[in-house]
Every structure is written in structure tokens, then in C-alpha cells.
LUMMARFI-614713 format. One line per 10 residues: their letters; for each residue x, y, z of C-alpha. Coordinates in Angstrom, 3 decimals. Example, Ala and Ser with C-alpha at 12.3 -4.5 7.8 and 13.67 -1.06 7.14 Angstrom:
2
as = 12.300,-4.500,7.800 | 13.670,-1.060,7.140
***
This chain:
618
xxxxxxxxxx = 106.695,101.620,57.627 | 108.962,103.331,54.852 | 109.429,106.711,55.005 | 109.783,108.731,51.965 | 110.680,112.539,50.812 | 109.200,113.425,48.118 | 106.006,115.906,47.175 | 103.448,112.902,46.830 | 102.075,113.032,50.338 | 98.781,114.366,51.031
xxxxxxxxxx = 98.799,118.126,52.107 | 98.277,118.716,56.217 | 97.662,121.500,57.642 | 99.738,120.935,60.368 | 102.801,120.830,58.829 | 103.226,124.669,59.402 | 103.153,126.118,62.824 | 100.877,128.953,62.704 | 100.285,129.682,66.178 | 102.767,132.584,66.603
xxxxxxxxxx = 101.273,134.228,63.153 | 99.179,137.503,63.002 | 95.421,137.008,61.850 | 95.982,138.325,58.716 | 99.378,136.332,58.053 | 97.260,132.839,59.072 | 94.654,133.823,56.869 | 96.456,134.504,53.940 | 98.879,131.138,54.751 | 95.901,129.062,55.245
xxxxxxxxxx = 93.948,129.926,52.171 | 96.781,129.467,50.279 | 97.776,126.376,51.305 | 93.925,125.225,51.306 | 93.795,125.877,47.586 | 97.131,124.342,46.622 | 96.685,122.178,43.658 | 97.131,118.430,44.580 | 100.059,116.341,42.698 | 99.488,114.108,40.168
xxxxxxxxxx = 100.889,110.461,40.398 | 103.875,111.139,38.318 | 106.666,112.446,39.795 | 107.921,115.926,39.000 | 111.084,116.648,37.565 | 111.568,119.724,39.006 | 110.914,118.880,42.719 | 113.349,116.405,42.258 | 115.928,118.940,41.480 | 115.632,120.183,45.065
xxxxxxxxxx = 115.831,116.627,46.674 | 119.179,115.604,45.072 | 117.922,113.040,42.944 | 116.994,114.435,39.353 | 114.722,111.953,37.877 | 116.350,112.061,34.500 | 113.413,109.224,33.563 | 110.471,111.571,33.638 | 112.333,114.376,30.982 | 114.316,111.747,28.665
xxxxxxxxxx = 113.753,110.523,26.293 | 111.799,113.626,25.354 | 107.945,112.797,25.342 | 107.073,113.338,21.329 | 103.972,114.507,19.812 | 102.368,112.009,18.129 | 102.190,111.976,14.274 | 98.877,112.591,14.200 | 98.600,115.548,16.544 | 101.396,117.357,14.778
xxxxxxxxxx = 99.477,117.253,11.521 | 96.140,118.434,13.014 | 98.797,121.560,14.611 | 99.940,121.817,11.374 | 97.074,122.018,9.232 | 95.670,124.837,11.650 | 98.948,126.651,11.770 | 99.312,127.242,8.614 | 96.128,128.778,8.250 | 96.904,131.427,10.901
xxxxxxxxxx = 99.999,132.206,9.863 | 99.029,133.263,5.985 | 96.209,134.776,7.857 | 98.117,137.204,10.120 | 100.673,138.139,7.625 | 98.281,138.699,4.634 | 95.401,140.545,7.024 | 96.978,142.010,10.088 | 99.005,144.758,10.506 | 100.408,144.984,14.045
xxxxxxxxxx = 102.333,148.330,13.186 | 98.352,149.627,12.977 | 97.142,147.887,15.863 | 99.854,149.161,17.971 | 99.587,152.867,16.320 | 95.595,152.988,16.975 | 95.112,150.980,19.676 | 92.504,148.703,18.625 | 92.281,145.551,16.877 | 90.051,145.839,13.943
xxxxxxxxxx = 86.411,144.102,13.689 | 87.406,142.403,10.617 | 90.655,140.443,11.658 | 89.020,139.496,15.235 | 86.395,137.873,12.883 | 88.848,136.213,11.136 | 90.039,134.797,13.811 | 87.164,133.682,15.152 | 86.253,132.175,11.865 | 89.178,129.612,11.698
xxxxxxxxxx = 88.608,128.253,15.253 | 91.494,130.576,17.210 | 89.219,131.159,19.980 | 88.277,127.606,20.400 | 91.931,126.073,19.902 | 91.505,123.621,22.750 | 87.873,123.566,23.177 | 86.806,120.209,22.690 | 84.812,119.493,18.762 | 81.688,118.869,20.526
xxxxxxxxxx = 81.512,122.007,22.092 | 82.086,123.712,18.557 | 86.007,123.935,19.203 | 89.163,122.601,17.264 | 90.125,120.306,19.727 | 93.677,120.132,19.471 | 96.313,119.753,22.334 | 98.012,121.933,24.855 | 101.431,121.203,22.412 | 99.737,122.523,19.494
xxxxxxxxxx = 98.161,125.650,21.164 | 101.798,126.633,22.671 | 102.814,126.243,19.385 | 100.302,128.664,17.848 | 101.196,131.081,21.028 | 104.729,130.726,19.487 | 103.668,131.702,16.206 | 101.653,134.888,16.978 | 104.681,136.005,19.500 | 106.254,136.619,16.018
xxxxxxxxxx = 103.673,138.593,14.980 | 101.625,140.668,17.226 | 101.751,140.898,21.019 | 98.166,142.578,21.013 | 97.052,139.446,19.282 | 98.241,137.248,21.290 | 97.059,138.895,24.721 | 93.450,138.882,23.189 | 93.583,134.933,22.081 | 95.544,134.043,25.638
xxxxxxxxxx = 93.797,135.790,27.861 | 90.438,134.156,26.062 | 91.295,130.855,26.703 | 94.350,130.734,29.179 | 92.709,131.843,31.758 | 89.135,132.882,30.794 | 86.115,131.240,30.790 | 87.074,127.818,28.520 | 90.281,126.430,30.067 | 87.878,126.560,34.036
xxxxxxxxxx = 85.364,125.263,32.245 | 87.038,122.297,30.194 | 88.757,121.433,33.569 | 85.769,121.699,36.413 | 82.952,123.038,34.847 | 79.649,120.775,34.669 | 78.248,119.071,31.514 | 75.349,122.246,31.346 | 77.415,125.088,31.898 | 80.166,123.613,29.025
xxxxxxxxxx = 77.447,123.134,26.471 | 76.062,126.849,27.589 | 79.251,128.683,27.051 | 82.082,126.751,25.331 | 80.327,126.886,21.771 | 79.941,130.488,22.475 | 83.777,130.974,23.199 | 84.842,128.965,20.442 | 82.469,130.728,17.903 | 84.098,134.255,18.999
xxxxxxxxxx = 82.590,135.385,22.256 | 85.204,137.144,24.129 | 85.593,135.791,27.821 | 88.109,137.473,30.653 | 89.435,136.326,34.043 | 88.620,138.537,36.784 | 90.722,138.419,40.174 | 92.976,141.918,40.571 | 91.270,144.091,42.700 | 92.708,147.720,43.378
xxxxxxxxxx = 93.824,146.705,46.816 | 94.389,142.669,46.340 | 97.215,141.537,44.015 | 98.372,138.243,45.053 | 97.465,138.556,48.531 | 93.350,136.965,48.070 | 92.734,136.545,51.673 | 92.121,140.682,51.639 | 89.218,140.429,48.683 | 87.149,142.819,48.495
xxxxxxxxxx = 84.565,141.326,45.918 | 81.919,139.049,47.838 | 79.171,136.709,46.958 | 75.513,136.361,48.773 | 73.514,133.278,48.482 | 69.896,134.574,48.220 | 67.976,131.847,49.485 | 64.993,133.348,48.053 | 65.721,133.632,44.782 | 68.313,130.631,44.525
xxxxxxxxxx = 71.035,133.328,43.228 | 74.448,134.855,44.390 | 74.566,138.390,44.414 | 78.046,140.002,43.811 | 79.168,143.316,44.770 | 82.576,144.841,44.288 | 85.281,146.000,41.820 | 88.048,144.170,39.703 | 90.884,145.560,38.130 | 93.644,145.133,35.141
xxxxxxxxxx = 90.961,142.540,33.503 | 92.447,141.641,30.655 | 89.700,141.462,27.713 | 87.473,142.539,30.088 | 86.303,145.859,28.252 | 85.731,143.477,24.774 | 84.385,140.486,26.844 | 80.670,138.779,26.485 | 81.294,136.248,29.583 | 84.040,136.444,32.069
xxxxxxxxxx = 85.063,134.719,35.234 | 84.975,136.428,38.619 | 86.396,135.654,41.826 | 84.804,136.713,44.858 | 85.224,135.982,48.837 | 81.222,134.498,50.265 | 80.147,137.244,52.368 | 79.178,134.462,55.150 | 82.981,133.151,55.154 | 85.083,134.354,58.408
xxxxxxxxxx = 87.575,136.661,57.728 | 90.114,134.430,59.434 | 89.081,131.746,56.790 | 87.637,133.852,53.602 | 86.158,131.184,51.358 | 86.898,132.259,47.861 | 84.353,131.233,44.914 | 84.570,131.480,41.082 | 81.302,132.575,38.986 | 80.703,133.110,35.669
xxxxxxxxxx = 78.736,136.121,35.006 | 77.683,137.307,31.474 | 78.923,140.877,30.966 | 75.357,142.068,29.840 | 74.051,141.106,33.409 | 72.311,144.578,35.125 | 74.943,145.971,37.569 | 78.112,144.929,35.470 | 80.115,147.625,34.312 | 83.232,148.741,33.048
xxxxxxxxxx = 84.484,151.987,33.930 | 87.872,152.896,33.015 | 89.827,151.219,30.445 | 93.328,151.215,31.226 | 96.163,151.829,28.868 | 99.749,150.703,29.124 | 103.554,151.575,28.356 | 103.112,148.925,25.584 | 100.193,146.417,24.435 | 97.952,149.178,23.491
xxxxxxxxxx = 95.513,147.603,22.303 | 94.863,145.555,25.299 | 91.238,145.351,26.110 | 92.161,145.612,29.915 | 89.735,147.631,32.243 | 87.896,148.314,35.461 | 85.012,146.355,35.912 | 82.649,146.918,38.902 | 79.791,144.455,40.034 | 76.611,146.129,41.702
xxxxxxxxxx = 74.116,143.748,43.245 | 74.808,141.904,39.843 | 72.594,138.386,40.518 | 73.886,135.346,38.648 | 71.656,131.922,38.658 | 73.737,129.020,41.132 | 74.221,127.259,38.200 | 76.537,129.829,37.123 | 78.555,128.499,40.454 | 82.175,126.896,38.754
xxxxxxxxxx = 83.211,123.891,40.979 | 81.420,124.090,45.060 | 81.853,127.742,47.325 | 84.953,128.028,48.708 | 86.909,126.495,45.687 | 87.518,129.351,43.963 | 91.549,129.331,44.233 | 91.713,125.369,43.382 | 90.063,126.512,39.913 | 92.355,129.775,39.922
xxxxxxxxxx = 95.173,127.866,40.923 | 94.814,125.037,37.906 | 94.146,127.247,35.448 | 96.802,129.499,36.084 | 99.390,126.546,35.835 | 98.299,125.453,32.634 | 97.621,129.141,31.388 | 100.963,130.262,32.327 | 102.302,128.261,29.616 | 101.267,130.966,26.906
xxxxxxxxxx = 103.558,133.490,28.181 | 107.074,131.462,27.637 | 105.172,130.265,24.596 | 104.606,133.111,23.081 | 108.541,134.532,24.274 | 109.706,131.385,21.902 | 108.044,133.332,18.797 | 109.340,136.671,19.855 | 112.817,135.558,20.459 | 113.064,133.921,16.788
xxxxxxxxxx = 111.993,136.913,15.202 | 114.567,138.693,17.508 | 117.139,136.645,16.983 | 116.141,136.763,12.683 | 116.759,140.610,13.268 | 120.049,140.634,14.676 | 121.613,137.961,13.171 | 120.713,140.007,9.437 | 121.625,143.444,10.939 | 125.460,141.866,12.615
xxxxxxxxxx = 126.305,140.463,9.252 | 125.726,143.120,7.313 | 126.628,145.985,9.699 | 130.353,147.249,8.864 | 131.817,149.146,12.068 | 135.742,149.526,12.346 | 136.353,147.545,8.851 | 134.030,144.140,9.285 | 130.600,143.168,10.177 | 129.908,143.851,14.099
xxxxxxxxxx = 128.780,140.382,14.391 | 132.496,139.260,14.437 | 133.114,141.643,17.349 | 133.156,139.835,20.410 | 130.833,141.647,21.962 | 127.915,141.369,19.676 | 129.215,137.707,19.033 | 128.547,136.584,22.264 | 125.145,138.240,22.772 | 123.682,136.345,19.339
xxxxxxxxxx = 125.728,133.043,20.730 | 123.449,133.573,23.953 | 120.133,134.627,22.090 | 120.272,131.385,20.177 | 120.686,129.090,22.838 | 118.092,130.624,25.519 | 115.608,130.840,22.760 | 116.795,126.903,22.291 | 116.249,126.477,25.950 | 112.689,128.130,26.259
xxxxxxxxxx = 111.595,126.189,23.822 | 112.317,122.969,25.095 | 110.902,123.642,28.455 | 107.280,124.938,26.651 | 107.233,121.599,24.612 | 108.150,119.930,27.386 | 105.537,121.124,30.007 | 102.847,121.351,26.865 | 103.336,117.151,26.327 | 102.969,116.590,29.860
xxxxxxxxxx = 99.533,118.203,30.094 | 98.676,115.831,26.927 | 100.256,113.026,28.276 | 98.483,113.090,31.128 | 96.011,116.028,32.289 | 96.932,114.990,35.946 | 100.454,115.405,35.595 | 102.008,117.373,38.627 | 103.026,120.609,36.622 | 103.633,122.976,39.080
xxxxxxxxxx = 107.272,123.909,39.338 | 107.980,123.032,35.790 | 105.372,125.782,34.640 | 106.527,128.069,36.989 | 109.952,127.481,36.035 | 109.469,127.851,32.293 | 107.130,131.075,32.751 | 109.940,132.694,35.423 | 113.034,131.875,33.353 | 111.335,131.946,30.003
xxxxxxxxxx = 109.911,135.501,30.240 | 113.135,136.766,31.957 | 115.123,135.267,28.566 | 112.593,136.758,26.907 | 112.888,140.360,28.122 | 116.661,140.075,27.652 | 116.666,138.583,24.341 | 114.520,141.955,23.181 | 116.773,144.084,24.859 | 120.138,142.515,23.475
xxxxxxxxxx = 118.279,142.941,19.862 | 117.162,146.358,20.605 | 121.411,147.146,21.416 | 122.576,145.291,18.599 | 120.300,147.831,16.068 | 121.009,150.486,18.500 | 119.553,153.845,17.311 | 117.526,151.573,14.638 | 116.174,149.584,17.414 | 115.008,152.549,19.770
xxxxxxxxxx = 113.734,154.377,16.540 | 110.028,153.252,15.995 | 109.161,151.235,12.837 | 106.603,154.331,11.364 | 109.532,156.700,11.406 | 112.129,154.226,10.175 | 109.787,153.426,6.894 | 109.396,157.381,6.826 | 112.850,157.887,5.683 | 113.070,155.067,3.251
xxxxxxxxxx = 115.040,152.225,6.026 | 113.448,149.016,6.997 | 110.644,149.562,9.467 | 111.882,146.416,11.819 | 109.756,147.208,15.021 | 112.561,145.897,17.862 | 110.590,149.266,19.751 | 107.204,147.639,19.755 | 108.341,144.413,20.825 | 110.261,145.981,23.472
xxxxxxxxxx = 107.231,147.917,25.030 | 104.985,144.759,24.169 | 107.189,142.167,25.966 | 107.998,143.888,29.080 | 104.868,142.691,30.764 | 105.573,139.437,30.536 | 107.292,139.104,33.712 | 104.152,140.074,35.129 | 101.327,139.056,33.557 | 100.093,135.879,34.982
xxxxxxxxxx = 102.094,136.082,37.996 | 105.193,137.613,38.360 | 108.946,136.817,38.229 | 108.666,137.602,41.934 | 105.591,135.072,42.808 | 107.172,132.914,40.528 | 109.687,132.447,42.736 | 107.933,132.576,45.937 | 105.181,129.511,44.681 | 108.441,127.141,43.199
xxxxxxxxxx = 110.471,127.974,46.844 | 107.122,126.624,49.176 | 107.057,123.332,46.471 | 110.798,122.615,46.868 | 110.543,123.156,51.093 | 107.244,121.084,50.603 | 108.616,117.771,51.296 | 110.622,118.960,54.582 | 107.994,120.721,55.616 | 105.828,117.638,55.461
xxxxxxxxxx = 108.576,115.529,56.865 | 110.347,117.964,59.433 | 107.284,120.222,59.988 | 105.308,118.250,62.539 | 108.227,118.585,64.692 | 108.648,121.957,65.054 | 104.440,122.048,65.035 | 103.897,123.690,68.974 | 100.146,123.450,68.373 | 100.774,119.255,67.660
xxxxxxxxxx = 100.423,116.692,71.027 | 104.489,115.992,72.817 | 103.641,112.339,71.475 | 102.571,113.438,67.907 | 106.049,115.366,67.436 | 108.224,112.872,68.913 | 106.929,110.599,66.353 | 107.781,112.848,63.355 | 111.065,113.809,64.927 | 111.803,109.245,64.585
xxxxxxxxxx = 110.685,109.478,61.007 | 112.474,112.743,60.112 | 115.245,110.754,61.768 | 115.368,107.611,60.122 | 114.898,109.694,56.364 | 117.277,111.891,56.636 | 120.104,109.868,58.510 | 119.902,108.082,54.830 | 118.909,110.837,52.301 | 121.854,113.468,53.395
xxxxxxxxxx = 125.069,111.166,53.124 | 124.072,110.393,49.463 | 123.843,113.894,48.322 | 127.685,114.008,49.170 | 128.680,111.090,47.307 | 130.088,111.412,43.796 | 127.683,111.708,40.551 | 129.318,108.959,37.962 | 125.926,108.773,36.393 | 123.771,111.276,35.045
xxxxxxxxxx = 121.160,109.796,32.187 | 121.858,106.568,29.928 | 119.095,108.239,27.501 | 120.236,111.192,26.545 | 122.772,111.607,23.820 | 126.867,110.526,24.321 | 127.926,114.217,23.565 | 125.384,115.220,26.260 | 126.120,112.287,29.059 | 128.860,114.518,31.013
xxxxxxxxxx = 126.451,117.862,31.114 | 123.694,115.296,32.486 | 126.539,113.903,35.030 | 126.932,117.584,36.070 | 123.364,118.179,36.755 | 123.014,115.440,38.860 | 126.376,116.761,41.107 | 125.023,120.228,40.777 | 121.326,119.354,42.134 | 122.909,117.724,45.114
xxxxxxxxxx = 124.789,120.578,46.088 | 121.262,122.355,45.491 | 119.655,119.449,47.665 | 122.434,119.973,50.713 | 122.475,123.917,50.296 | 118.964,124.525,50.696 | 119.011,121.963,53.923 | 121.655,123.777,55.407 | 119.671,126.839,55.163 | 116.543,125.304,56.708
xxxxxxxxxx = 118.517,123.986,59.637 | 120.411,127.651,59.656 | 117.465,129.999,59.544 | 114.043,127.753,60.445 | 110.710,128.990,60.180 | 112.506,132.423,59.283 | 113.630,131.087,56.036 | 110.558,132.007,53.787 | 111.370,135.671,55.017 | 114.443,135.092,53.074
xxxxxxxxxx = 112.932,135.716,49.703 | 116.139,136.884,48.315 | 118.110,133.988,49.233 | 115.521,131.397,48.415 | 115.208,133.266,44.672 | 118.950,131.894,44.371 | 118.252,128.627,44.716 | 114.854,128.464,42.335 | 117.331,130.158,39.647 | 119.623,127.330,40.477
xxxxxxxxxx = 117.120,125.126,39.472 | 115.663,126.731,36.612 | 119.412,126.851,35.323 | 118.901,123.155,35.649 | 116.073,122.389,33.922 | 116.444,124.391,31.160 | 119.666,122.182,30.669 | 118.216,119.206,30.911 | 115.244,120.185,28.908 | 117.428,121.064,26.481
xxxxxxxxxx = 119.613,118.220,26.232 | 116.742,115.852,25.930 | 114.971,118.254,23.648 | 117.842,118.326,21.047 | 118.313,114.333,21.493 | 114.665,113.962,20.407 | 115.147,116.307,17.338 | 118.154,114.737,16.446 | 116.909,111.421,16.656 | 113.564,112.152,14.582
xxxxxxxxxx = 115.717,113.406,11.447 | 114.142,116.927,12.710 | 116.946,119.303,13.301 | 120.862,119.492,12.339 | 122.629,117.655,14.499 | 126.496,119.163,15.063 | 124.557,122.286,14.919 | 122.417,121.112,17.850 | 125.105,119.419,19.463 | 127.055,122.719,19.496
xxxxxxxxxx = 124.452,125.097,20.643 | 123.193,122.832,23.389 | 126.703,122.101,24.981 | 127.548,125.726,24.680 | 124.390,126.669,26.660 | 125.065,123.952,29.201 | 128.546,125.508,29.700 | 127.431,129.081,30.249 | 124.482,128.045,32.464 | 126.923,125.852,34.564
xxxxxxxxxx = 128.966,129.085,34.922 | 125.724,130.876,36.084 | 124.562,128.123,38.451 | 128.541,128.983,40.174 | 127.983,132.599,40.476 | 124.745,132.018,42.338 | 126.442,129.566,44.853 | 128.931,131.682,45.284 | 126.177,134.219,45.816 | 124.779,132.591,48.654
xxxxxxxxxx = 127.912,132.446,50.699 | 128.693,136.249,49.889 | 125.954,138.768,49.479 | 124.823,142.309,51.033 | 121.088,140.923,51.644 | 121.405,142.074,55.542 | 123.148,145.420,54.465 | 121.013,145.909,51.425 | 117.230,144.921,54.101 | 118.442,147.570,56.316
xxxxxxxx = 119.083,150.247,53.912 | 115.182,149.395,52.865 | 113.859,149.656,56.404 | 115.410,153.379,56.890 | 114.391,154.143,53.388 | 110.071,153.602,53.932 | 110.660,154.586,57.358 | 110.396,151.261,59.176
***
């Protein structure tokens, strides 16, 4: 029987020893593992990353929208963009704190809250390329704006729905969401971030009645305090606490018991319709049930890996406008006799700022035409990757704008039209972005969810090995397989790359040659640390972040590469200029990708864990 490595394979719960774990740690292991979203039949390009075999075939050529869908993007784009810069103000927004009735109609009057809802639900209908793109296009504008629209229909009530929800509960509520009913996502509780085997929130079947009855209390709901539906995830108060079953409901906000209490107010997105909301004996009908009980996470799970998308998205639109900003300001700036863009210090921030924006861009597009090439398609790490690196680009971008216009950039865009200068608001988009590292699962998580997909394949291969709850015969079984796979797998990552990808461009062929050395020095690093550390490794958060940066440093060059191939081939973009900025980012990331190899050889993790321990009094 042939024996592969790759993150195909059916999940198994016994490929993680859980014997020697506390209660609480196998609870929270096991429900996470239970809900972990299958993989499609494709293979992913960023698992392969970690295996030492980069398959170069699933990212180039770059997978192009389709004539037809770019139009239909088109045609709706330009609509919202003469609409937010003729009718929104997001110096107001920002300076009250609320988004006026009158542009939220607007909105809702060209189809922005139905972008992907199907047309015979009452939606637009167009794809998961063209909504990134109009998440782009709104992170130039207005981060309020974009919250309101992402939150909607990210990760509220139509992207479940579209996905799992049944034929009667899509004709109930999609028209509604797609004609301008707000909807939220409800999961946060005060003492449950990303930890759901500790919800609070449960569920009661009433037999009597045929309803659930939900009690409890959710927190940081975004669009919650504006919201006419939302979705709500809640632990069945039947489930054993050693195996919580967690179930998603929809429940209209108007139902008796639901209520918001507090809305909460932020360093910057102020007017983010974010709140408390508390559930008292609320009773919903069954119907109102989204997917079976106990499947709660499978639909947070999915959503969340399309939703995610938004975020990077939306960092693309930011960045631009960022990058418009300081370009104008370096060239016309005079410091010390010329313009401080030719100072080498401001020249190689904007050098940088061009080509990450580049780069986050090409891994949206990318991930966005996988989900319409194939709604299947195993997303996971690519998402994850693109919502990590992009946001963290995206943050730094801001920042490197915000030093560029120095006192201009801290000074706030009211007081700078005050006195007669141009009211650029850098400060805004400062405050605005810096939740995007957290929204949606942060840089942290990020990590933590791409690490336990890249050991996925050696835990399903090597696991059952180390399994002490498996039979003697059972293990010595896996231990022959693991065997036979990896006494052929390892010797190749050592061997020479001469070959990177045929289909991306000549000027590009040696950077793609790279990758492929570089990801199998990834591949044999992260074995080594399995075989060093063991089961102990996914303690070693810090260590494991080094190689998923390692990886994201790869992707975004090979997204990038391909990216600019397809744009140059499709008469769509200037080619030496392309050419130069892609090659240039390749080079610096390279250089990056060294410093964190070098970084897991020498580092003050133990020194750095200790001081921490003495410091909470551990």
C-alpha cells in the first residue's frame, strides 16, 4: 500500500496522545480538532511549503478572473466608489461616531449588503474576487465602513447561511440581508476568547415547545448594537463538559430576552456598532438551528476562513492610499537641500511599502479565485497566511506613512484643515487599522492554527506511534509506515533545487528556484524540531511562529511572482516596472527568511520564558 505525507488524509482522533492531558486541555484539544474544517481535493500550496515540495502548479500560472466576472466587479465598483466619495465623509464618521442613516441607505440601495448573496435571494451575486476587491476599495476610504459591510456578510448571518444553511432559512433571511438588514456574529464571551471549550452561552432543547432556549452573554459583537438578525454560538446545556457540543442559531435581535447592554467604544473605529449582548431565556424555533447540534465550530470555522479574507483585503486599499500619501509628501518635502524621498532612509521605507502592498495583493486575489474556482478548495493556511502577514504589512505600512509626514501624520486631519494645510488623515487610519491584527483572529492564533496544519501530516503519519492509548500492534504498524515514508521523503529535501517553476516568468525562474531550496530547509528544520522537542513542541509557540513567518515569506513571493506574470501577460500592468518591484521584494524577503533561520539556532526564548514565569508569579 503507498504511503503518502500530505494533509489529504481523513482526520483521527488518535493521532494525538491525550492521555497525559488535563480535562480542560483534552476538552479544548478535542473540540478543536472535532471542528477542524475538512480539505478539499486540491492540494494546498501552503502545506506544501512545510513538506519540501512547493507545488508551484496549484499558484502558477495565476488563476484569472474571467472576463465576464471582472465586468460585473466593475460595473458595481464603480458605483460605490462615486458613491463614497461624493456622499460619505469618513472625517465625520470618525469625529461623531456614527454612520449616518442616509449613507447606510445608500448602501443598502446599490446591493453592498448583498455583494455575494446569490440574485435569487435578492443579492448581487458576484464572486469572492470581486467582493475582496470592493473590501479593497472602501480600505481607501473609510475603516468604519468597511467594519459595518464585513462584519455583515464576512462573518454574519449570509456567508453561514450561503454555505450550510437550508433552502427555508436562506429564502427567510438572505433577501432581508441583502435589502439592508444588519446581521452580526456572536462568539466572544467576557471569559472565552479563542478558548470555546469554556462557553458560557448554552442552548436547551424544549421538547415541549420544539424550541432552544438560550441563556448567556456575548461580547465585542461587532454590528451587534445596529443588527436585526445575528448569529450566536452557544455550548447544548446536555453536552459533557469534557466534550461541550457547540451549536450555531440564528436569533432575530427583536426576540424577548435579547438585549444589548453596553456598547463598547475603541482606541479607533469609532463608529463601530460593537456591544454587549445578553440572551435571557430568549426561545428561537429549531428551524432557526444552522447545520445539526454540535456543529457549531465546523460553521464558525468555514466562515471564518473565507471571512478572514476581508481584513488583508481591505489592508490592500489602505496601503495604496498610504503609499499615494507618502510618495506626494517625499517628493515634495525639501529637508537638508532635496526632497527626503532621495534620503536613504525614507527611500527604502517607500521601496518596501510598494512591494508589500504588491505582495498582499497577490495573496487576496489569489485566495479570493480559489474560493471561485472551487468553493471546496482547501484554504486554510493560505487565508491564514494572507490575513497574518497581510494585516502585519498593513499595520507597518500605516506606521512608515505616519513617520514619513511626521508631525503632519500624528496631527489629526480636523486640525490640519484648521490652519489652512491638507487635512490627509494618516491619524485616523492609524487608530482604524490597528485592529486588524486582531479582528477575526489574531496574529497570534494565526500562527498557532497554520503551525497544527503544517505538523498535520506528521502527526497523522508519526502520531499513532507515539499514541500510548493505541494497541502494541496498532503502533508498530504506524512506526513501518512512518518508516518506509520518511526513509524516502527526508534524503530529497537535502538534494539540490535546479528547478523551481517552468510557468512563471524567465526574470522570476531563479527566485522560484530559491523557494523551492528555501522550503526544504523549512521542510528539514521543522522535522528536526519534532524529533528534538516531541509532543512538547506546540508549547513552543515562539519557535513554531518562526517557521509560519518562514512560510508566509514564501508565499507572498511566490504569490507575487505569479501574480505579476499574470498581469504582465494580460497587457494589465507595466512590465520592467513589475519586474523590478517583484525581484526587489523577493530579495528583501529572502534576507528576512535568513534572519529567522538564523533565529532559530540563536534566540533568548528559554531566558526570555523564565523572566515571564517570575514576572506573574509562576
Amino acid at each position: 500500500m503507498k504511503t503518502t505525507l500530505d494533509s489529504k488524509t481523513n482526520n483521527s482522533p488518535n493521532t494525538i496522545d491525550t492521555s497525559k492531558m488535563s480535562p480542560e486541555e483534552r476538552a479544548a484539544l478535542e473540540l478543536a480538532e472535532a471542528a477542524r474544517v475538512e480539505a478539499g481535493s486540491d492540494e494546498s500550496f501552503g502545506s506544501s511549503l512545510f513538506l519540501g515540495r512547493p507545488s508551484f502548479s496549484a499558484i502558477t500560472p495565476f488563476p484569472a478572473q474571467t472576463v465576464e466576472d471582472e465586468d460585473q466587479g466593475d460595473a458595481f465598483l464603480r458605483d460605490l466608489e462615486s458613491f463614497l466619495e461624493n456622499h460619505v465623509d469618513p472625517d465625520e464618521i470618525d469625529r461623531t461616531g456614527e454612520i449616518p442613516d442616509e449613507v447606510i441607505e445608500g448602501l443598502a440601495k446599490m446591493g453592498a449588503f448583498g455583494i455575494k448573496i446569490p440574485r435569487e435571494y435578492g443579492g448581487l451575486g458576484l464572486s469572492q474576487t470581486n467582493y475582496s476587491r470592493a473590501a479593497m476599495l472602501l480600505g481607501k476610504y473609510c475603516g468604519n465602513l468597511t467594519a459595518l459591510l464585513s462584519a455583515h456578510q464576512s462573518i454574519g448571518v449570509p456567508q453561514p447561511l450561503i454555505v450550510f444553511g437550508t433552502e427555508e432559512q436562506k429564502k427567510k433571511f438572505l433577501p432581508r440581508c441583502a435589502g439592508g438588514e444588519i446581521s452580526a456574529f456572536a462568539l466572544t464571551e467576557p471569559n472565552v476568547g479563542s478558548d470555546p471549550a469554556k462557553m458560557e452561552t448554552t442552548a436547551t432543547f424544549d421538547e415541549a415547545t420544539g424550541e432552544y432556549v438560550i441563556n448567556g452573554e456575548k461580547l465585542w459583537c461587532t454590528n451587534g448594537v445596529k443588527a436585526g438578525v445575528i448569529i450566536v454560538m452557544a455550548r447544548m446545556a446536555d453536552s459533557k463538559p469534557e466534550r461541550p457540543k457547540i451549536s450555531a442559531f440564528i436569533v432575530e435581535m427583536d426576540t424577548p430576552g435579547v438585549e444589548v447592554t453596553h456598547r463598547c467604544h475603541f482606541m479607533g473605529l469609532k463608529a463601530l456598532y460593537n456591544g454587549v449582548v445578553t440572551f435571557e431565556n430568549v426561545r428561537i424555533p429549531k428551524e432557526n438551528l444552522v447545520l445539526d447540534e454540535g456543529r457549531g465550530l465546523k460553521v464558525a470555522l468555514t466562515t471564518l476562513n473565507t471571512g478572514r479574507i476581508t481584513l488583508p483585503a481591505a489592508c490592500v486599499g489602505m496601503a495604496k492610499r498610504c503609499l499615494e500619501w507618502s510618495t506626494n509628501w517625499a517628493g515634495r518635502r525639501v529637508q537638508w537641500g532635496a526632497p527626503v524621498g532621495r534620503h536613504d532612509a525614507i527611500a527604502q521605507k517607500l521601496a518596501r511599502m510598494k512591494a508589500e502592498t504588491f505582495a498582499i495583493e497577490a495573496m487576496v486575489k489569489y485566495v479570493s479565485l480559489l474560493v471561485d474556482r472551487d468553493k471546496k478548495s482547501d484554504i486554510r493556511i493560505e487565508a491564514a497566511f494572507a490575513k497574518m502577514w497581510g494585516t502585519e504589512k498593513g499595520w507597518e505600512i500605516v506606521n512608515d506613512t505616519m513617520q514619513i509626514r511626521g508631525g503632519r501624520g500624528y496631527e489629526t486631519a480636523d486640525s490640519l484643515a484648521a490652519r489652512g494645510d491638507d487635512p490627509v488623515p494618516v491619524e485616523r487610519f492609524l487608530r482604524d487599522s490597528r485592529i486588524n491584527t486582531i479582528f477575526e483572529g489574531s496574529s497570534e492564533i494565526m500562527r498557532l492554527l497554520i503551525a497544527r496544519e503544517a505538523l498535520d501530516p506528521h502527526l497523522k503519519m508519526g502520531g499513532p506511534v507515539l499514541n500510548s492509548t493505541l494497541p502494541l500492534k496498532e503502533r508498530a504498524k504506524a512506526a513501518m509506515r512512518s518508516a518506509w515514508f520518511y526513509g524516502r521523503w527526508y534524503p530529497v529535501l537535502w538534494m539540490p533545487s535546479l528547478v523551481g517553476s517552468s510557468d512563471v516568468l524567465p526574470e522570476f525562474r531563479g527566485d522560484a528556484r530559491k523557494v523551492k531550496a528555501l522550503s526544504r530547509k523549512l521542510a528539514r528544520k521543522l522535522f528536526h524540531s519534532m524529533l528534538r522537542h516531541g509532543p512538547k513542541l506546540e508549547k513552543k509557540q515562539v519557535l513554531l511562529g518562526r517557521y509560519i513567518e518562514i512560510g508566509a515569506e514564501l508565499f507572498a513571493m511566490t504569490a507575487s511572482m505569479s501574480y505579476a506574470g499574470y498581469l504582465i501577460e494580460s497587457g494589465k500592468g507595466d512590465r520592467d516596472d513589475l519586474i523590478e518591484t517583484v525581484r526587489y521584494f523577493c530579495k528583501r524577503s529572502r534576507g528576512v527568511v535568513g534572519n529567522l533561520f538564523r533565529d532559530l539556532r540563536t534566540n533568548a526564548d528559554a531566558e526570555g520564558y523564565r523572566m515571564a514565569k517570575k514576572m506573574i508569579g509562576d
